[in-house]
N, C-alpha and C positions, 0 to 999 in steps of 0.2 A: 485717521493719521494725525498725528501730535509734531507740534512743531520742534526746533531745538532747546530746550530749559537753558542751556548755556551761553554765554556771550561769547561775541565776535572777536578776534584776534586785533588786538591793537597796529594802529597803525605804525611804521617804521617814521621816526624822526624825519622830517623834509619831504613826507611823504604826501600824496594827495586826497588820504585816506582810505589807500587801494591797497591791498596785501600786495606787497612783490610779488610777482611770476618768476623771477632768477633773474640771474646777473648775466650779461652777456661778456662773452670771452671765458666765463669760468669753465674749467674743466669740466666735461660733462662722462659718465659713466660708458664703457664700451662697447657691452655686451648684453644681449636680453637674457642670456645663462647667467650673469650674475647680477641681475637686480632685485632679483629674490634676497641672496646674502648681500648683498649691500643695504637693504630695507631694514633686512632683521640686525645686521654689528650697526644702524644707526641706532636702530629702537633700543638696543643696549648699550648703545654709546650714552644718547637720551636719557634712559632709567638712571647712569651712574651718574649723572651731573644732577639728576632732578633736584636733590635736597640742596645744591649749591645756584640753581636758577630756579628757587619754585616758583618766584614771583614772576617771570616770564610765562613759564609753562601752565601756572593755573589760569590764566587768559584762556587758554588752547585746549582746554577740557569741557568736553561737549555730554549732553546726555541726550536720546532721542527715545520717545517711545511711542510704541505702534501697537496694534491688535488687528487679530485676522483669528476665522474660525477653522477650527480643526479640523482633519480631513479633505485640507484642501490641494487638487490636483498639481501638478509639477509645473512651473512656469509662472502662477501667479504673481502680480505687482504687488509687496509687500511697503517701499516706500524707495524714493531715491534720497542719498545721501546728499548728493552734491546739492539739489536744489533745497532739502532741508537745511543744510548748512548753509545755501545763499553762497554757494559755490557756482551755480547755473554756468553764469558767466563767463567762470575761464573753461569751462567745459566747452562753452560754445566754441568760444575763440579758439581753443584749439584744435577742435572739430573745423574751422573756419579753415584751420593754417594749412590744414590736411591737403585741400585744394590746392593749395601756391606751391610754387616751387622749394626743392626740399633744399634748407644750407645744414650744411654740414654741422653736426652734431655739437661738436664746442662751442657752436657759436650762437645754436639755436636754445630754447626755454626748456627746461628740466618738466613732462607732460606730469600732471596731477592722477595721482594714484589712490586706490583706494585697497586697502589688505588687512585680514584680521590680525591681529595680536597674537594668538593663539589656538589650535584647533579642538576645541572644546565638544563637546557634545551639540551645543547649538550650530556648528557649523557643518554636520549630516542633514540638516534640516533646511538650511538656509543657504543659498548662492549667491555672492557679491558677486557684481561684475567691478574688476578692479579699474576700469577706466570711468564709465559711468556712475558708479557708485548706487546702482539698482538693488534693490536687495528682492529676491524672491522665491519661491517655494521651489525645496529642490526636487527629484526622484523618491525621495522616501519620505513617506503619507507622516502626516504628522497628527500623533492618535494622543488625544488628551490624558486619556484616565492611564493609558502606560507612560506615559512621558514625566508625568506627576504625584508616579508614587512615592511614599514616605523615603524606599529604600532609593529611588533614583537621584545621583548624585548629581549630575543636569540640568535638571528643572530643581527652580527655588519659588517660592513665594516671600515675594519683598514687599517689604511696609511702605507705606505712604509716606511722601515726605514734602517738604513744604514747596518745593522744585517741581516736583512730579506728579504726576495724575492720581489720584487714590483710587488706591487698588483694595477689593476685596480680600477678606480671609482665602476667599476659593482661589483664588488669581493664581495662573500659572503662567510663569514667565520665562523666556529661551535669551539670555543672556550671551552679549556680544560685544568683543573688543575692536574696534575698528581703527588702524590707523590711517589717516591722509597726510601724507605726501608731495609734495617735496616740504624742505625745512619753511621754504615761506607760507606753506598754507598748514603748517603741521599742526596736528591736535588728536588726541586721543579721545575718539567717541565711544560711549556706555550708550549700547543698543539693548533696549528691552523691548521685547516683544511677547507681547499680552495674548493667551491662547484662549481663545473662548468655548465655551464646551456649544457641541451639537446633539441632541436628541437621538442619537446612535449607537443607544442599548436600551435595550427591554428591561423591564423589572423580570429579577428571577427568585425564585424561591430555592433556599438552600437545601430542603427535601422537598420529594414530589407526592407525599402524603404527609400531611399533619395528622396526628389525637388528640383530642383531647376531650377531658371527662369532664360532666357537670352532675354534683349530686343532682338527685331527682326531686330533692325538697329544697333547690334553689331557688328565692323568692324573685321576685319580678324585679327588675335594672339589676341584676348581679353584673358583673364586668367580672372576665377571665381574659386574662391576656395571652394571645397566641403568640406564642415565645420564638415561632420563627416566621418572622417577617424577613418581605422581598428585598431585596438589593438591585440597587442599580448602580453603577458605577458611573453615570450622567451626574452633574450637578446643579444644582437651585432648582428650577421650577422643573428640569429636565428627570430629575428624581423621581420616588415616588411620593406620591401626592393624595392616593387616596385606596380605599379596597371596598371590595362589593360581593355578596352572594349570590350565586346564581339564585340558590332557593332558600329561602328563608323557614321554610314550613310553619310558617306564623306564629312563632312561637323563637326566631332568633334575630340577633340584626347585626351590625357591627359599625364601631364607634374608633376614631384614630386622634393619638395622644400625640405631640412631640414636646422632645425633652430639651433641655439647655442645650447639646451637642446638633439640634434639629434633626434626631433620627424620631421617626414616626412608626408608631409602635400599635397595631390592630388590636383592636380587644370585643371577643362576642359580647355580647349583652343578652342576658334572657329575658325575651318580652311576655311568655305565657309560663302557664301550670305544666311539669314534670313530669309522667308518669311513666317509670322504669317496666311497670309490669303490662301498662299498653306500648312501648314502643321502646327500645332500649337502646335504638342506637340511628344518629343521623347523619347519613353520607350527600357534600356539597361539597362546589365547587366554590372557594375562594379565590378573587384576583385580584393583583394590584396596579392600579396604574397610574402612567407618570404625567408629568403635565405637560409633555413635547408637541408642538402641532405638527402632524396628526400624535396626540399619544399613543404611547406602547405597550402593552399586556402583556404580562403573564399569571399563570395562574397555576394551582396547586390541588389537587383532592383533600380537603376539608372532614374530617370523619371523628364525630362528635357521641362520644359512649357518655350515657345516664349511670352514673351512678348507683348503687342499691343500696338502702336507708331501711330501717324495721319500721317499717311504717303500716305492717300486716302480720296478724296475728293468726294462732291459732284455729280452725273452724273445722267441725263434724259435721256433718252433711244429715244426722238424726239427732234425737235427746236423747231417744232410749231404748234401747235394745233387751228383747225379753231372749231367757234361755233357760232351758228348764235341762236337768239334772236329775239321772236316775242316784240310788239314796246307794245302789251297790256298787258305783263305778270305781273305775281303779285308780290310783293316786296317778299327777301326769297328765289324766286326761286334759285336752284343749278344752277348755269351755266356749268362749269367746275370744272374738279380736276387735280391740277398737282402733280405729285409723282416720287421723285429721290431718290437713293441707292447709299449708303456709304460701304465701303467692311472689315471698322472697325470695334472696340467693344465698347461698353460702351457711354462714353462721345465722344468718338471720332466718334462715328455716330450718333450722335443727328445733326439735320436739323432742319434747319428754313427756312422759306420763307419770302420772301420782296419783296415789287415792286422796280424796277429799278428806276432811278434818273430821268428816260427818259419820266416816265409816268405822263402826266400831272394831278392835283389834280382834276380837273374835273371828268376823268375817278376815281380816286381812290375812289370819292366820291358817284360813280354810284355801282361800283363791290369792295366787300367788301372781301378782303381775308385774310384767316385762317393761321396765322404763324405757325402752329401747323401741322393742316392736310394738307393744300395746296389745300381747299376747296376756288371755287368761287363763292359768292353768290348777288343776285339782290340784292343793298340794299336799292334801292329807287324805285318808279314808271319812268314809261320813259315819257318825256315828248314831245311836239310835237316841239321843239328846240334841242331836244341830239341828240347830232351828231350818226352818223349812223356806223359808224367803228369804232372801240377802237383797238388800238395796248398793250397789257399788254405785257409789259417786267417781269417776273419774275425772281429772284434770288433764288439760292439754296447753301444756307451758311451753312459753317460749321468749328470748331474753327481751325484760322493756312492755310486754301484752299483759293483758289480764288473761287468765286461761279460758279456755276453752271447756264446759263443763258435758257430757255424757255420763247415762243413768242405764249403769247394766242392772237388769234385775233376774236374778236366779232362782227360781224356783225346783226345789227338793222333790222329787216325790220316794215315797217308802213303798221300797220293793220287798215284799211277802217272798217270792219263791227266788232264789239265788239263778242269775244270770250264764251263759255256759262257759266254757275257760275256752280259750288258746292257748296253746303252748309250742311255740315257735322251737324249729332244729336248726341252724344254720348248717349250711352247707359250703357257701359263699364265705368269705372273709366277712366278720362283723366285728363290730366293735361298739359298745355303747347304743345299740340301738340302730345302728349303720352299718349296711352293708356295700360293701366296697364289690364291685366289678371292673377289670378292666375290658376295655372296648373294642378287641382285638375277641371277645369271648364268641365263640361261636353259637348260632341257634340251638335252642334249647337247651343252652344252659342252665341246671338247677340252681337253685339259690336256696331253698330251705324249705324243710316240712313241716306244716301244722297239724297239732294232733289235737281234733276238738272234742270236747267232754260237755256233756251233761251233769251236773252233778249231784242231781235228783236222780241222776238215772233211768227217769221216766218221760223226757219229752224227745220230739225230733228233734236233732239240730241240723242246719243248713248252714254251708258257707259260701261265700264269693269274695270277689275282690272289688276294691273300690277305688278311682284315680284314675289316669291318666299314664303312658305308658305303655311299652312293648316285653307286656306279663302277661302272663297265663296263671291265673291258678285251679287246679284241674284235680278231680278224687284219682287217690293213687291206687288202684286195684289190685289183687282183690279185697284191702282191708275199708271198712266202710268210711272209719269218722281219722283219716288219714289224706289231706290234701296236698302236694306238690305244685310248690312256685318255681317258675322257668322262664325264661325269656323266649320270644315269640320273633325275633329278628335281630339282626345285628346292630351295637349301640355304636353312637359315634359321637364321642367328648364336644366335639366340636360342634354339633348341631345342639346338644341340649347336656349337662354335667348334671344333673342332680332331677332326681324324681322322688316323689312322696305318694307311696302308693296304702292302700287300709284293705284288710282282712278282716270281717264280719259274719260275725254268728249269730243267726238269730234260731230261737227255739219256738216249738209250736203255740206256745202263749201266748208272744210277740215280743219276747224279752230277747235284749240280742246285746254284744258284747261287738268293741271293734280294741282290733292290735295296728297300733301305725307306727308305718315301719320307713326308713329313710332309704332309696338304694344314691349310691354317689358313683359317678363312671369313672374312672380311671383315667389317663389320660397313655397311650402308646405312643410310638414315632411311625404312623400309618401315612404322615404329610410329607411330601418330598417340599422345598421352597420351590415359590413360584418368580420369575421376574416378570417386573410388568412390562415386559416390551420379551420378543425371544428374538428379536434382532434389533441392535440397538445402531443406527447410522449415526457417526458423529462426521465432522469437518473440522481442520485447522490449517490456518496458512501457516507455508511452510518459515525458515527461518525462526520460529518461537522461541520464546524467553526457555532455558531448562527448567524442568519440571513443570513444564505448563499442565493447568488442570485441562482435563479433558470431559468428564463427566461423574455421574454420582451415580453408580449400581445401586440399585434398589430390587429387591426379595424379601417374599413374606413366604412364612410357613404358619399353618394356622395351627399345629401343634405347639404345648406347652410347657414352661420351664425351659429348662437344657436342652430339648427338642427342638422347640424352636427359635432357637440362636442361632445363627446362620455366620458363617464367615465363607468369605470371598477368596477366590482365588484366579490365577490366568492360566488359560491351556498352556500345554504343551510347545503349541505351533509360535503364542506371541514371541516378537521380540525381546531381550533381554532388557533395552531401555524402556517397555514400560513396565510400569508399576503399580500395583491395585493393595488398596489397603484391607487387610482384610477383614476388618472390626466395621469400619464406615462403609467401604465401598467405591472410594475414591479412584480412580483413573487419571495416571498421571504420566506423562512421559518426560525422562528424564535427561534427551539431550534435544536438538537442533534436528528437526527432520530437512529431509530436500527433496520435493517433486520430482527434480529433474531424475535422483537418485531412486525414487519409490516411489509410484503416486497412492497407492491403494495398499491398505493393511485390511486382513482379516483373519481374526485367530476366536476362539473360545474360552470365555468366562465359566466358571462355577460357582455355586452356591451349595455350601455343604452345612447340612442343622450338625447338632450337636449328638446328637439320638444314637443309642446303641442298638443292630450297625447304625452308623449315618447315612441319610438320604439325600441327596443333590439331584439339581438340575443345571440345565447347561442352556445358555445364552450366544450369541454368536455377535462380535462387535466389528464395523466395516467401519474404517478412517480414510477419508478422503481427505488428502495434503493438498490443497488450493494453492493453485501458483500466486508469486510475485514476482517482479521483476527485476531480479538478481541473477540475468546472467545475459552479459552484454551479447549482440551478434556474434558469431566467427566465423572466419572467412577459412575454407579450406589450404591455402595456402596467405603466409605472409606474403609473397609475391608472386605476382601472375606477370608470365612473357607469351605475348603473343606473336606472330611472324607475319606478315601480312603483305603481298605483293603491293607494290607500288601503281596508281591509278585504280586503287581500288574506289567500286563504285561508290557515292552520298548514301547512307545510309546501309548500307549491308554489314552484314551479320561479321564483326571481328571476333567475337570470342563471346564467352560466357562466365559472367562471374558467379560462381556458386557460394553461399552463403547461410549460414544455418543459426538458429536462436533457440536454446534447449527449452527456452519457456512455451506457452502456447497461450491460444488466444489472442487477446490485442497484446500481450506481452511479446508474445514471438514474433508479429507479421515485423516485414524488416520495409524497410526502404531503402533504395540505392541512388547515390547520388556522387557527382565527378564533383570535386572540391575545385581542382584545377581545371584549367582548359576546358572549361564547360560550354565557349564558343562554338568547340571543334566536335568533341567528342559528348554524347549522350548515351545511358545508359534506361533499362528498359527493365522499371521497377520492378515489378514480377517475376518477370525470367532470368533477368541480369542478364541480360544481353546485351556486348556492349558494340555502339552502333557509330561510325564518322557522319558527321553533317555533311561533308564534301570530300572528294576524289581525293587521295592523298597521294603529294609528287615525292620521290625521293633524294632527288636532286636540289627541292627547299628544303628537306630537315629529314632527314633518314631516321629520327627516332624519336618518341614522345616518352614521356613519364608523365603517366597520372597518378593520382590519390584519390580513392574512392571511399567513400564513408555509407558504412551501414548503420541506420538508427531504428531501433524498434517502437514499438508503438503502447512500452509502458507507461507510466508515469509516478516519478519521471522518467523520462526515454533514456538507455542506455544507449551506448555508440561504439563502435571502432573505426577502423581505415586499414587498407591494403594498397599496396603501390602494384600498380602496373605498369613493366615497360610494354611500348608496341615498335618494333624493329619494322623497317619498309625492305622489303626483298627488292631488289634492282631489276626491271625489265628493262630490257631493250628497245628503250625508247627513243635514242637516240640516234643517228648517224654520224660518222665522224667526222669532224670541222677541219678542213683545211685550213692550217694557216699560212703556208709555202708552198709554190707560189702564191702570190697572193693576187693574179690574174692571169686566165689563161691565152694573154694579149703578150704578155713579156717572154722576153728570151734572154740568151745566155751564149754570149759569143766562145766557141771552144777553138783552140789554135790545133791546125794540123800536125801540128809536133808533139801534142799529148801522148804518154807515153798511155799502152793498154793495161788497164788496171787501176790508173789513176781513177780518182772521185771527179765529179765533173759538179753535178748539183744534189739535192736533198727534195726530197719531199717530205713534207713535215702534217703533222694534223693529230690532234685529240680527240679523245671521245668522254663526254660526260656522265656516261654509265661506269658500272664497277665490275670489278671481277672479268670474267671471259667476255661479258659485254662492252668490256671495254681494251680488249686487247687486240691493235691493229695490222693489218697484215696491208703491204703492197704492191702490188702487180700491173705491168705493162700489157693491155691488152687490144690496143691499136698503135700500131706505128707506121711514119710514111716521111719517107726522103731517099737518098743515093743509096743508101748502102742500112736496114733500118735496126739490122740485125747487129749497128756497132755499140750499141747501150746494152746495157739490162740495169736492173734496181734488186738491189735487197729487199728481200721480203719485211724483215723483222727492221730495219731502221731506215729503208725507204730512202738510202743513199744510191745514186746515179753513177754507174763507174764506164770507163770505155775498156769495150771487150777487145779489139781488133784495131790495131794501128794503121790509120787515117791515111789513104792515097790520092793521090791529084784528082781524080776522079769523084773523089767521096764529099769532093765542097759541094757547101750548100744547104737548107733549112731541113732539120729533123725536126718532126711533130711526135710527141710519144702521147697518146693518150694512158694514162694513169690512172688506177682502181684503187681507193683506199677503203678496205674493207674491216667490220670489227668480226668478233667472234659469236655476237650472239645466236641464242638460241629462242624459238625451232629457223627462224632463218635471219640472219646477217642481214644488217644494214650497211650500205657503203655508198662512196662520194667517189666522182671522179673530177681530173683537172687534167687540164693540156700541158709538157713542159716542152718548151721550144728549146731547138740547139744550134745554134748558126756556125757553122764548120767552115770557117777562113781563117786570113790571116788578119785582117783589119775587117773594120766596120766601114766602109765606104759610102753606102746608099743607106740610108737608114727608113727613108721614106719608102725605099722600094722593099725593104724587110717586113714595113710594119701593115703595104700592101699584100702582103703572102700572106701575111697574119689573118688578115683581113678577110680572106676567100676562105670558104668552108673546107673542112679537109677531108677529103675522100678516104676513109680508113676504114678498115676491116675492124670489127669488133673482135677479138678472141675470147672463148667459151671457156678458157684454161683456169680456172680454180688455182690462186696461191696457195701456197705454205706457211698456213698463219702462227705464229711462234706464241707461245701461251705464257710470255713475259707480256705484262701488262705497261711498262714501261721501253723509253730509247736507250736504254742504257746499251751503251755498246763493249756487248761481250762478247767470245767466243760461243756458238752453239756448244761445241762440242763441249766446254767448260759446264757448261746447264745441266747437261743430259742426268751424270748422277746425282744433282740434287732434285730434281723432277722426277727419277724412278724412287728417291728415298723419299719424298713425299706423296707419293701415289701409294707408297708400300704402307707406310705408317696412318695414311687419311684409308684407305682400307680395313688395316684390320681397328685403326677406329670405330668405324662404323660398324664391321662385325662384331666387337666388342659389345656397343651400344643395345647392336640388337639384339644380342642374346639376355644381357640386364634386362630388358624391356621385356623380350619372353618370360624368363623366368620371375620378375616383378608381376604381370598382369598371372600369372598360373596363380603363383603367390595370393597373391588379391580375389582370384576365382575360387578359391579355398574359403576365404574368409568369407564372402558370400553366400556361398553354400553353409557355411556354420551358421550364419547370422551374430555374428560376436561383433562384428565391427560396423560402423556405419560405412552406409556408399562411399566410395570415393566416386567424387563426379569429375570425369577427365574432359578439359577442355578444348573442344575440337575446332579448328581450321577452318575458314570456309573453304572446303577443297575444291569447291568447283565451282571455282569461279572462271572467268571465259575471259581470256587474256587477248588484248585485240591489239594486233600488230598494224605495226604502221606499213602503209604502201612504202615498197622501198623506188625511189626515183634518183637519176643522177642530179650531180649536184653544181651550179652553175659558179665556178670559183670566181670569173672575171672582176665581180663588185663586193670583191668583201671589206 
């Protein structure tokens, strides 16, 4: 770390040589939403005055530079500002002030900040903390050789300067504007920071096979430069540094140059003798590596072809060849063949033959030879003046050699009695001497008759056949010197085209005559094409580029010409989108497959020759479409309601979420997870099952919403989410709460002059269930006093009225024992309370009332069941006013429900249809736990006295 190159801000006039902290009593800024734009209209305020205050402002311009190496993790201490600036201090103090009690903001010091200039590319790299003025590595790796290429606008490399640290050519720098904050400590700092390279790329080779060729009469230290050397994107010693052969075969090594640019450039060097014709070619492995501790390899196959040089001539394997020559033979006849080998390639083994200088034109004129094959042939008749011995000098030339010399010697001899004739018939197609069969001919096919003669007349002649070959030549009966050539089995182009078969007469002398004759086969279309595979499996994941290649059809027919030309074609069965070329063989398909849509193709390929008819064969090609992960979960519904009794047990089974992923594999497995309320409710990854942690009351929250997220297990993982409501069905778990009276110790003085029918008092009470659970009914089912039968109560609003007008006789304490009961089901819960009624005219003894109170009351329970009113409220209304709006909502929630069910009938037929087809996928219906065991509370009366 490098300290500031900049100087310190001068001190203010009268000052102690301490930068102001602020002025007190100045107005101080408001709000932390606007000290951002307050930072930035100063540093613009700042910029416009610069060139009229430069001589203030160039004080306050700081440079700081640092180096840290690349790759390094998030978090690290790159440098602090404040203390490089010799700030420390009022950091501290203000971190001091923190402690003390806070004054009000006008009054107190403007805190010291630290904020970039501008959000440049160095600031994804780099974290100021703007109070501390830390700077350090942020979330994203900070990778040299990207950060510093030529094209990256970012990263610079800056020259040395007489202020700052000297930097390398290599130097790659993250350039940073920092302003500090408030006006008394203000200065604009130029942060550079120096990124140093780490050993974290290999040398790579830009192919993975090299050539190269070395003539074979390369002399010892030749240098050939291997033109593609390794790369590393590392720099200086992190480069590469050097290369090596695995095998040298003693005879190579390798030698490393650098140039002005310091790129290092491998070059073989050949250390021994060449020889193309012992070894032609050498395969090694080159590698190069860098100079990183530990260094890093890579390496490349090396494969080194010899050249070929005429550096070998001509050679016969004899000097001289004797052959003797009857004096009658027929023009044509082969005499000899000479044949020499070159150890060359190419041009440099082409041979020629020529006669020597030596052989007189005479001879040359008699034996006619082949510069080509080194064929010798009669070329005239011999007559009864040519000389009897010929010496043939032959040469065997070749470009750059001295030839090669062989000594034919022919010797004549003179035949006295004339030799016998052939005299060939075709049968067979001939032509010059060639007989053409095609190969399709069936056995014993004739090809031609020979008719042999003596032409003395007086000796035997005998013939046979001579060669190689499925011939026969056989005497044709019953004439004697009449033979018949035929084939002896069926010929096939493809096993062997051309046969040279000889026909031989010898007479009883031992003079004998030969006819040679060419047969050449034809060629038919008898080859259908073959492919090399007859089931060809390919794979492609799905989603692919259009006209992705798929593979290269390959067939051979070993028939020729136009026969065997083969073009390609697709069955019937494939798809329209693929496409086979039918010249190369290509397989291509031409749009976007989709697994989910197809997984498996299989249709049939042809290969048709050209041949009249044409002959094909047939191939069978199977495409397996490999998933990816391009298709997120789906929940069978966007929202799932479930219904669920209230005090349902910790953990049981509310519902089931069903869930499906068309991919497969780790593509499809889903996971189920509650985003919300995952305190309360859990879901049960596998089945989706969705489960409560604890007993759910209805009376705390009648209803939840969740949000459930399905992720699968591609990568990366696609996702959804489904909301589910869960509704709490209301049990009757309550009883109903008396609130009036509100002990059953009090009483209620009634005058004997009430009229009958008058209200006297109320019984009042709620119930905290819903619905019919919570609709109250109340009934007098003990009473005791003079006369008990002068009360009753409303059932539905639990008012106390007098039935019967009050006689002298009738004073005195009425006890009503009162049942407030609700509706629910399968049994009611209910409360009772005492209502006292004290029947005088005044209140006189009040001690002696509240001793009646006092003594238990001897009362009869009644068994009588009220007339609970299925208004859930006191509202006081007439019954009779209810009635038809209660029969028109019985009538209407009826044929609801019949409605419903019939939908729901004819939905699930519907859906049983489709199953039976198989056309659609399951629908998974989400069942209830229906049997769950609702456990009612004991019902007990209820003690009003202490509420």
């Amino acid at each position: 770390m490098r300290r500031p190159a900049g100087s310190q801000p001068a001190p203010r006039p009268g000052s102690s040589g301490r930068p102001a902290m602020g002025r007190r009593g100045a107005p101080a800024r408001s709000s932390a939403g606007g000290g951002q734009e307050s930072l930035r209209n100063l540093f613009l305020f700042l910029l416009f005055l610069g060139p009229f205050n430069c001589f203030a402002s160039y004080s306050r311009a700081t440079e700081l530079f640092y180096s840290i190496n690349e790759g390094l993790p998030a978090g690290v201490l790159i440098g602090n500002l404040a203390q490089d600036l010799q700030l420390q201090g009022v950091v501290e103090e203000e971190a001091g002030a923190e402690g003390k009690q806070q004054l009000p903001q006008q009054w107190g010091k403007t805190p010291l900040s630290f904020s970039l200039a501008s959000q440049g590319l160095g600031s994804s790299y780099i974290n100021l903390d703007n109070r501390t003025g830390e700077l350090r590595t942020s979330a994203r790796e900070i990778d040299r050789e990207e950060l510093c290429t030529e094209d990256n606008v970012g990263s610079s490399v800056v020259a040395s300067s007489s202020s700052s640290p000297v930097l390398s050519s290599e130097s790659c720098l993250l350039l940073l504007d920092v302003l500090v904050l408030p006006q008394e400590y203000f200065r604009l700092v130029k942060v550079k920071i120096a990124i140093h390279d780490v050993n974290d790329n290999a040398p790579c080779f830009p192919t993975p096979q090299i050539h190269l060729f070395v003539p074979e009469n390369s002399p010892i230290n030749t240098r050939l430069a291997i033109e593609h050397p390794a790369v590393d994107p590392d720099m200086g010693t992190n480069g590469v540094q050097t290369y090596h052969l695995q095998e040298n075969y003693g005879v190579f090594t390798l030698d490393v140059e650098e140039n002005e640019n310091g790129e290092r450039t491998p070059y073989l060097i050949v250390m021994g003798a060449l020889d193309r014709e012992t070894r032609d070619e050498y395969v090694t492995l080159i590698s190069a590596e860098d100079g990183g501790v530990p260094p890093l390899v890579g390496s490349a196959t090396l494969t080194i072809g010899i050249s070929d040089i005429n550096d070998n001539c001509p050679q016969f394997n004899e000097t001289q060849l004797n052959v003797t020559v009857f004096g009658n033979s027929s023009t044509g006849l082969r005499i000899a063949s000479v044949y020499a080998t070159d150890a060359d390639q190419g041009i440099n083994a082409e041979i020629t033959y020529s006669y020597s200088q030596k052989v007189p034109q005479s001879s040359r004129a008699l034996f006619r030879l082949d510069e080509r094959t080194g064929t010798i042939q009669l070329a005239k008749r011999i007559s009864g003046d040519t000389p009897r011995l010929h010496r043939l000098s032959i040469l065997a030339n070749s470009p750059g050699c001295i030839p090669a010399v062989i000594t034919v010697v022919v010797s004549i001899i003179k035949v006295m009695l004339r030799p016998p004739e052939i005299i060939p018939r075709f049968i067979a197609n001939e032509a010059e001497g060639v007989v053409y069969l095609r190969e399709l001919e069936p056995v014993n096919t004739p090809i031609a008759f020979f008719t042999i003669k003596d032409p003395d007349e007086k000796y035997k002649v005998d013939c046979y056949l001579e060669g190689d070959g499925p011939f026969r030549l056989s005497p044709y009966k019953p004439y004697h010197n009449e033979y018949l050539l035929e084939t002896t089995k069926t010929l096939d182009f493809e096993t062997q085209r051309h046969y040279e078969i000889s026909v031989v007469a010898w007479n009883s002398e031992g003079f004998h005559i030969t006819k040679i004759m060419k047969v050449n086969i034809l060629d038919d279309n008898d080859n259908s094409p073959v492919f090399s595979q007859p089931l060809i499996e390919l794979s492609i994941e799905e989603n692919n580029a259009p006209n992705a290649f798929l593979t290269k059809l390959h067939a051979t027919d070993a028939d020729s010409g136009e026969r065997g030309q083969i073009s390609y074609f697709l069955g019937p069965e494939a798809p329209s989108y693929f496409s086979l070329d039918k010249v190369t063989g290509v397989l291509t398909v031409s749009t976007q497959l989709d697994r989910e849509e197809r997984e498996k193709y299989r249709y049939t390929v042809k290969a048709v020759d050209c041949g009249m008819p044409p002959r094909e064969s047939i191939a069978t090609v199977t495409i397996s479409v490999l998933d990816k992960n391009d298709n997120s979960p789906r929940f069978i519904n966007k929202d799932f309601s479930f219904f669920v009794p209230e005090n349902f047990p910790g953990f049981g089974e509310i519902g089931v979420i069903s869930v499906t992923d068309a991919d497969i594999g780790q593509n499809g497995w889903v996971a189920l997870s509650v985003i919300n309320s995952s305190d309360i409710f859990v879901i049960d990854t596998g089945k989706g099952v969705l489960r409560a942690k604890v007993s759910l009351d209805r009376e705390q929250q009648s209803s939840y919403t969740l949000w459930v997220e399905a992720v699968d297990g591609g990568d990366p993982p696609l996702s959804s989410t489904a909301k589910i409501t869960i509704l709490l069905l209301d049990i009757n778990d309550n009883p109903p709460l008396v609130l009036f009276p509100q002990s059953n110790m009090s009483y209620l003085l009634v005058l004997p002059s009430t009229l009958p029918g008058s209200p006297i008092t109320e019984v009042y009470a709620v119930d905290n269930d819903t619905g019919m659970n919570a609709v109250i009914a109340y009934s007098i089912i003990g009473r005791r006093g003079p006369r008990p039968d002068s009360f009753k109560i409303d059932a539905k609003t639990g008012n106390i009225t007098l039935e019967e007008s009050l006689m002298q006789n009738d004073y005195g304490l009425y006890r009503l024992l009162v049942k407030v009961s609700d509706h629910g089901y399968p049994e009611p819960l209910h409360s009772t309370v005492m209502v006292n009624l004290f029947v005088n005219d005044t209140v006189s003894n009040e001690s002696y009332i509240e001793s009646l109170l006092r003594k238990e009351p001897d009362i009869n329970v009644e068994e009588k069941e009220p007339q609970i009113s299925i208004e859930p409220t006191h509202t006081k209304v007439e019954l009779a006013s209810c009635m038809p709006t209660l029969v028109a909502l019985s009538v209407i929630s009826l044929g609801s429900i019949t409605l419903v069910t019939g939908m729901g009938i004819y939905i699930c037929l519907r859906k049983g249809r489709k199953y039976h087809q198989g056309d659609e996928n399951l629908e998974v219906q989400i069942p209830l736990n229906g049997g769950l065991s609702l456990h009612m509370l004991e019902k007990k009366p209820m003690e009003i006295s202490n509420i």
